[in-house]
C-alpha positions as CSV (number, residue, x, y, z in Angstrom):
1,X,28.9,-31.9,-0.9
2,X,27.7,-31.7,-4.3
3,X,24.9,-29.3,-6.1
4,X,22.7,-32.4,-6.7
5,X,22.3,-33.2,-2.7
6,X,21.8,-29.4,-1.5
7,X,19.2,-29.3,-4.2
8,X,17.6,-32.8,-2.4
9,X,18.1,-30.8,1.2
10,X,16.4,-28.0,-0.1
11,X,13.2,-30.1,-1.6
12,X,13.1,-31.8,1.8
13,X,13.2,-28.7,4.0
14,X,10.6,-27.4,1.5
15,X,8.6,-30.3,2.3
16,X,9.2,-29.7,6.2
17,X,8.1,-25.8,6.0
18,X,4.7,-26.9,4.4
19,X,4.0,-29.9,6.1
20,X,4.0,-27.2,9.2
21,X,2.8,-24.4,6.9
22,X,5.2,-22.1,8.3
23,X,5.7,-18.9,6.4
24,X,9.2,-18.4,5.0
25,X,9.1,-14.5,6.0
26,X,9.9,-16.0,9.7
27,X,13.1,-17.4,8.9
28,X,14.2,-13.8,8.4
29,X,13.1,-12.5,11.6
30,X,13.6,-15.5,13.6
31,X,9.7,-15.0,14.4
32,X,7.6,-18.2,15.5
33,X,10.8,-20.5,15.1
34,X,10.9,-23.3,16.5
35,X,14.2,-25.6,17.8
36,X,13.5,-27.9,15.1
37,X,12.8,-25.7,12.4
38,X,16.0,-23.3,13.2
39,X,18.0,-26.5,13.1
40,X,17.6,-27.7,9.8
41,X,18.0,-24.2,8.6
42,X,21.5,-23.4,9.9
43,X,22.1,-27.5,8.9
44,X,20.4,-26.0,5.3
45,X,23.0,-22.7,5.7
46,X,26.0,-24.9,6.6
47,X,25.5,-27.4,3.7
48,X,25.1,-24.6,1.1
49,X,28.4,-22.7,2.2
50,X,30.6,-26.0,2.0
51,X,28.9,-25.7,-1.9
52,X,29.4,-22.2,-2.6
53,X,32.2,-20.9,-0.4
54,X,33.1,-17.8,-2.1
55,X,29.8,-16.5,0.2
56,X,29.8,-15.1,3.4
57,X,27.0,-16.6,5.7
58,X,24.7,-13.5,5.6
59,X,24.4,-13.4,1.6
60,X,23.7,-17.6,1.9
61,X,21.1,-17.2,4.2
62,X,19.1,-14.1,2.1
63,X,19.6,-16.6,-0.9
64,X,18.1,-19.2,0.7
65,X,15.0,-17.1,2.0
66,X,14.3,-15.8,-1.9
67,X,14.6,-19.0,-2.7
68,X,12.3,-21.2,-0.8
69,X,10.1,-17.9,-0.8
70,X,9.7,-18.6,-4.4
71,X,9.1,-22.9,-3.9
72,X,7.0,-22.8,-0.5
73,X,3.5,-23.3,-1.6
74,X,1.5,-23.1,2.0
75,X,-2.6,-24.9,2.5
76,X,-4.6,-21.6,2.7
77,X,-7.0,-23.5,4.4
78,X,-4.8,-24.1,7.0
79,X,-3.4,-21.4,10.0
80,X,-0.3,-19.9,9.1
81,X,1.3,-17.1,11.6
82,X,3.6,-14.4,11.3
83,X,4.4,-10.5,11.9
84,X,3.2,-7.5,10.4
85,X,4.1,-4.7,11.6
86,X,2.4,-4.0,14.8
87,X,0.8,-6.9,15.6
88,X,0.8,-10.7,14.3
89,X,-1.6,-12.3,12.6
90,X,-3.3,-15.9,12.0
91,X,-4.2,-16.1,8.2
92,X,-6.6,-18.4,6.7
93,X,-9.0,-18.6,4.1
94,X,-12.6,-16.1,5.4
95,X,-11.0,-16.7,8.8
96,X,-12.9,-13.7,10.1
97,X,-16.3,-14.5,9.1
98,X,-15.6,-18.4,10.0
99,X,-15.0,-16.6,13.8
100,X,-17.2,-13.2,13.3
101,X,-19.6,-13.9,11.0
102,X,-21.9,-10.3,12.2
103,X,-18.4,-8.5,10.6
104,X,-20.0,-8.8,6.7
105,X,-22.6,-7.1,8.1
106,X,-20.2,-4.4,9.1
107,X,-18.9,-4.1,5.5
108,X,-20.1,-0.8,3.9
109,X,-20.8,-1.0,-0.5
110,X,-17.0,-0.2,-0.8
111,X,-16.0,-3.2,1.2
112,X,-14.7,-0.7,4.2
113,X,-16.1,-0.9,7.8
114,X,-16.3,1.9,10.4
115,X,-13.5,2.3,13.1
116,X,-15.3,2.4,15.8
117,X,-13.5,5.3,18.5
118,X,-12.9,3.2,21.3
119,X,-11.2,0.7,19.5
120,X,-7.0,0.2,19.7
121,X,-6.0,1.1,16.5
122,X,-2.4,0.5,15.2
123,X,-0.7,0.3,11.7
124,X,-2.0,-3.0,10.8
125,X,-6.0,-3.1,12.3
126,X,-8.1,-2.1,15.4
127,X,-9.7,-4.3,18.0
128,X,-12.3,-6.5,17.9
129,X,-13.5,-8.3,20.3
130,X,-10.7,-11.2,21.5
131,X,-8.8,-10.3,18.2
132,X,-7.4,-7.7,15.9
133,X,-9.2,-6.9,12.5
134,X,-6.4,-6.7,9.9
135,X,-6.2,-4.1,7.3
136,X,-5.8,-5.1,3.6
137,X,-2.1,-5.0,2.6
138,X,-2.6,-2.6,-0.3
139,X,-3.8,0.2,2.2
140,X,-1.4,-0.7,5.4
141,X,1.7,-0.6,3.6
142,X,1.2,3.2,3.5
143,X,3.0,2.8,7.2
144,X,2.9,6.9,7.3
145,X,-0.3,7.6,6.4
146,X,-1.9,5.0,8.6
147,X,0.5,6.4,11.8
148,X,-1.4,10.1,10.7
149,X,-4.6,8.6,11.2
150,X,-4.1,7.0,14.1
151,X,-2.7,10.2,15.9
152,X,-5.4,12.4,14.6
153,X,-8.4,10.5,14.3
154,X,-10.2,10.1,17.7
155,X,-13.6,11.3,17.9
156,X,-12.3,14.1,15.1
157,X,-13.9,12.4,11.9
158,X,-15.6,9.0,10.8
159,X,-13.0,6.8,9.4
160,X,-13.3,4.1,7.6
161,X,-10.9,1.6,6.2
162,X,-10.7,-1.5,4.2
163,X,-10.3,-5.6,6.3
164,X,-8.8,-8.3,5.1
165,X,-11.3,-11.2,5.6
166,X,-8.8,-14.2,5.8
167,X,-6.5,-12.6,8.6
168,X,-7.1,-11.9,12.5
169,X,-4.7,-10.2,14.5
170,X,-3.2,-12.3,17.9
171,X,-4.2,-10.0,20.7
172,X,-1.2,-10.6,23.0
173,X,1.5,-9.9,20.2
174,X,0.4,-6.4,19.9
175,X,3.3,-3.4,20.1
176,X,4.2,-0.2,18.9
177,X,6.7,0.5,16.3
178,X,7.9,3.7,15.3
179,X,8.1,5.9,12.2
180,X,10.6,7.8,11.0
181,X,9.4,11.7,10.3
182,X,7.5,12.5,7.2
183,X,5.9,15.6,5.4
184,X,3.9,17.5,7.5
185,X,2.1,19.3,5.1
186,X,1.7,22.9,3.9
187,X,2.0,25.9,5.9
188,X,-0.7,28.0,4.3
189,X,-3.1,27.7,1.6
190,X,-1.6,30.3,-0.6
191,X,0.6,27.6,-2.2
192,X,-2.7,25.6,-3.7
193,X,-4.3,29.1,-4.9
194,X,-1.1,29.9,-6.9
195,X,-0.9,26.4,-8.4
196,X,-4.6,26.7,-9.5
197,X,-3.7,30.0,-10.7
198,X,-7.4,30.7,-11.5
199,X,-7.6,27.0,-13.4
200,X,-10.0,24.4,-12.2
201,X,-7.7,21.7,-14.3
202,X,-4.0,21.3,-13.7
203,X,-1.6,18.7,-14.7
204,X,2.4,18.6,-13.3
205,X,5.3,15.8,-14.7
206,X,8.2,16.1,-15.2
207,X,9.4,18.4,-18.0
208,X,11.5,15.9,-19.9
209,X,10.2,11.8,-19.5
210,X,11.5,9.3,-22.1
211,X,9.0,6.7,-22.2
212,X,5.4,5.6,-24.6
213,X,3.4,7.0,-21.4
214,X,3.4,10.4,-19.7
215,X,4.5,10.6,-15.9
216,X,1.8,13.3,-14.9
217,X,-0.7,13.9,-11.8
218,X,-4.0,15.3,-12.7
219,X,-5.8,18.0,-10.2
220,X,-9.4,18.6,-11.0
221,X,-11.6,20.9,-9.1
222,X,-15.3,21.6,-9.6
223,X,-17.9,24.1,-7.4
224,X,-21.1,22.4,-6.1
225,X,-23.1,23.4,-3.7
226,X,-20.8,26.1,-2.5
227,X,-17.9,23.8,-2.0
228,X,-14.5,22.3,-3.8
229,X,-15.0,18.4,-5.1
230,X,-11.2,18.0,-5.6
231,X,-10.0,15.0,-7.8
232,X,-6.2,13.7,-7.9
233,X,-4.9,10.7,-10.3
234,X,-1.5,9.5,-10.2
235,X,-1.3,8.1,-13.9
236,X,2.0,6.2,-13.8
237,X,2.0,4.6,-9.4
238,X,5.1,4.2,-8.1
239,X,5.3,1.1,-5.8
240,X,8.6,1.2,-4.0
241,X,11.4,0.5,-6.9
242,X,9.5,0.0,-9.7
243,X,6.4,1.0,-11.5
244,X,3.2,-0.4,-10.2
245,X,1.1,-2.5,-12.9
246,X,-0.6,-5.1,-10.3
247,X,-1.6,-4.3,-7.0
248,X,-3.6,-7.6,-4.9
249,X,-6.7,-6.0,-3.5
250,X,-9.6,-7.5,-1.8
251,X,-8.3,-11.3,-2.8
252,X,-8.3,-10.3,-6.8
253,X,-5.1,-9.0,-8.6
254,X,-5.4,-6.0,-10.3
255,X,-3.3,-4.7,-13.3
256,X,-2.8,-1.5,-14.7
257,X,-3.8,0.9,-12.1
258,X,-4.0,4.4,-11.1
259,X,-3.7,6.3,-7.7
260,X,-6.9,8.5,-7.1
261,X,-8.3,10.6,-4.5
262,X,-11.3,12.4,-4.0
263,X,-12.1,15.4,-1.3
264,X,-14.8,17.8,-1.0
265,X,-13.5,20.8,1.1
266,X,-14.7,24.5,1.8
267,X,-14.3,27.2,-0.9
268,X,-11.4,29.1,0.8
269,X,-9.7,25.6,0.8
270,X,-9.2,25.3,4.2
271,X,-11.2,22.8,5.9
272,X,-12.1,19.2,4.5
273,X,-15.3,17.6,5.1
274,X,-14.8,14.2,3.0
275,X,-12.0,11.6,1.8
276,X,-11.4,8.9,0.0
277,X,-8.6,7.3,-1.5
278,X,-7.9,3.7,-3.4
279,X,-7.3,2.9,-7.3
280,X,-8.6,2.8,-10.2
281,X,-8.2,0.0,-12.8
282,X,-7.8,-0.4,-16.4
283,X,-7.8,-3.8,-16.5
284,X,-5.7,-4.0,-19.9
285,X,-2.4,-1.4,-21.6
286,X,-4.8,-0.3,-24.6
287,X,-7.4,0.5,-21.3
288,X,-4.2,1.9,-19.4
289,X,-3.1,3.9,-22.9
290,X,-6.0,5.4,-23.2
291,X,-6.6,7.4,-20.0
292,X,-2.9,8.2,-20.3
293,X,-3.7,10.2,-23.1
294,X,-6.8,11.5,-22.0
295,X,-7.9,14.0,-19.0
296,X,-9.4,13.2,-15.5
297,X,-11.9,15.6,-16.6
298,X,-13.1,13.8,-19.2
299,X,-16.4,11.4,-18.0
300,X,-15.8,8.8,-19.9
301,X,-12.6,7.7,-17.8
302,X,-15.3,5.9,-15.6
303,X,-16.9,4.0,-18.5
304,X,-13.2,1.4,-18.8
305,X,-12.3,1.0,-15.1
306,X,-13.3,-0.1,-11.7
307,X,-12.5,2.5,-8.8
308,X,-11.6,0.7,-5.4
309,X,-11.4,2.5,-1.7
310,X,-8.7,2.4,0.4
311,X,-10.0,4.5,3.0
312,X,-12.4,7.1,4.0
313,X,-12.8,10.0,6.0
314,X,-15.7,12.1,7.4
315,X,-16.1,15.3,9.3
316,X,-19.2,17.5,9.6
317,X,-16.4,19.7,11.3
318,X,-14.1,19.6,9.1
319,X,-10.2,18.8,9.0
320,X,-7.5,21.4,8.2
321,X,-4.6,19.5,8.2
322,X,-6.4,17.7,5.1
323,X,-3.4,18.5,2.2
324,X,-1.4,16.1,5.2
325,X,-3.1,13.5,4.1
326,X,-3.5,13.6,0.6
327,X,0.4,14.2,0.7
328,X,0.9,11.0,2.4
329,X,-1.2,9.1,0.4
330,X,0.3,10.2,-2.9
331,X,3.9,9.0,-1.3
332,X,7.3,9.4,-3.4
333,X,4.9,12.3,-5.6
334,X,6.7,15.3,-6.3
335,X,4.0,16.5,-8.5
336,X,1.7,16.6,-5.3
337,X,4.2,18.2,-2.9
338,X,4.7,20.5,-5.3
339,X,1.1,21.5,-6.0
340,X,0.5,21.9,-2.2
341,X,3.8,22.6,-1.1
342,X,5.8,24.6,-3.9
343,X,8.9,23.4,-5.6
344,X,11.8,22.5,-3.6
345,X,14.9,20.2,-3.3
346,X,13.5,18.0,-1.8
347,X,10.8,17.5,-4.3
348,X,13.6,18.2,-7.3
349,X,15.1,15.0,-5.8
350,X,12.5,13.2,-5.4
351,X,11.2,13.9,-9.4
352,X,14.9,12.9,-10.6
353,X,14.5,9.4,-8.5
354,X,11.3,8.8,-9.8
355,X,12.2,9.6,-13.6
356,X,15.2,7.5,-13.7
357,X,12.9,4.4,-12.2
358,X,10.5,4.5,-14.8
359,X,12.1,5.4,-17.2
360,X,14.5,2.2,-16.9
361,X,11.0,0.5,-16.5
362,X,9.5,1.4,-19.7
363,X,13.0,0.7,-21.7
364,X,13.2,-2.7,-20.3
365,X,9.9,-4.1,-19.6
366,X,7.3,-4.7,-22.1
367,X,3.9,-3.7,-20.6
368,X,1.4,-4.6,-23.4
């Protein structure tokens, strides 16, 4: 067979996949396949090995997924379903308000609605009704920190989180899948005392970082009313590999972004009583320059970008196993860890890791 007709059997299983707007993601897991549609993809897998036989049959078929991944163009008007992680979804353009119109009602000014605490909640939404409201993909993906919250939030604080409005989870797909462990926060307080040493502003990076930006993590703390407002920013996000530059949120792509958190907690630091975590946006490098150079302290920071909620969390109460939290939010941060946690291997590792990706980032890439 030549290149010219796998090419041709490609376009027409192309055709076939959105013609039944079937997401390519269930090729990989064999999810939703149908006789037909597993067919002509062996046939596809077949054909391309009698091409390219220096492959084995695993590499082929990964080749094939990342590419009609990249050529599949599915009708988001139309139904498309696949897994997440707990649960699968049917996606469509305002899907929920087309089937629960009351849920904009629901929506607090951030765009995040109230779990309500007898609702099933799992890693990728909570109950509703017949269905399953779905979690945006900018705040699920945070498998660990979602798997916290769902272990430790019953009736203990108000928690709100942020829906996806075109997806609706299939109630009799729901399961559980497990996590591996994760960091399970400080043992004692003394740690954050030490790394405040006195200060009310500290910043931690890495002591060498070849690159235009700075790799650093801001703490700001400030006393009102008899209590800690604590502020983190996590100038330079790492999103799994790579630097993070464009995060989709709430059905808008947004570039040049910043992880930030904000907590008010008691003066001895010990209990929380608020949370919330998302991004901030800079819209543009000059906006993203700027703050990189400047200090979360200074008030102007709020004056060229957009602050977006991830989550929240409420407790007259309070919640001591807050710096949890904040820990697994900041994921892959050393510069956190450390701050609540001390220096360690682990977090020596971690910092070595996340220096080298960047770094190979910022000498490769061109950002402005």
């Amino acid at each position: 067979m030549s290149k010219e007709e796998l090419d041709r059997k490609i376009s027409e299983f192309r055709d076939f996949l959105e013609k039944n707007n079937f997401p390519v993601v269930n090729l990989i897991f064999e999810n939703f396949l149908s006789g037909k549609i597993k067919n002509k993809f062996l046939d596809l897998v077949k054909l391309s090995k009698k091409v390219d036989t220096s492959k084995q049959e695993n590499e082929i078929k990964f080749d094939l997924i990342k590419l009609l991944d990249r050529i599949v163009r599915l009708d988001p008007t139309r139904i498309k379903k696949y897994y997440l992680w707990d649960i699968a979804v049917e996606e469509k353009t305002d899907f929920v308000f087309e089937k629960f119109p009351e849920v904009k009602e629901l929506l607090d000014e951030d765009g995040l609605i109230q779990i309500p605490y007898n609702s099933d909640l799992n890693k990728n939404g909570f109950r509703y009704k017949d269905s399953y409201l779905i979690f945006e993909n900018a705040y699920s993906r945070n498998f660990h920190l979602t798997q916290w919250l769902i272990e430790n939030w019953k009736n203990n604080f108000v928690l709100k989180l942020p829906i996806n409005k075109n997806c609706l989870g299939v109630s009799e797909t729901r399961r559980q899948v497990e996590l591996l462990s994760h960091w399970q926060g400080p043992k004692t307080i003394n740690q954050i005392k030490e790394s405040l040493a006195g200060k009310e502003f500290v910043v931690k990076g890495p002591s060498f970082f070849d690159a235009p930006l700075m790799d650093k993590t801001e703490f700001l703390f400030n006393s009102r009313d008899n209590k800690w407002h604590l502020q983190i920013e996590e100038l330079l996000p790492l999103d799994g590999i790579e630097l993070g530059t464009i995060i989709n949120y709430q059905d808008k792509e947004h570039k040049f972004y910043t992880r930030y958190l904000h907590a008010i907690t008691n003066k001895n630091l010990s209990e929380c009583f608020h949370m919330d975590g998302g991004i901030r946006v800079y819209k543009t490098y000059e906006n993203f320059e700027r703050r990189n150079k400047s200090e979360l302290k200074d008030s102007s920071i709020t004056s060229y970008s957009d602050r977006y909620k991830f989550f929240r969390v409420d407790s007259e109460s309070g919640i001591s196993s807050f710096q949890e939290i904040i820990g697994l939010f900041f994921i892959a941060n050393p510069y956190v860890l450390e701050f609540f946690d001390g220096e360690s291997n682990f977090t020596k590792d971690l910092e070595k890791n996340r220096t080298g990706i960047l770094e190979i980032d910022f000498k490769y890439k061109k950002f402005n």
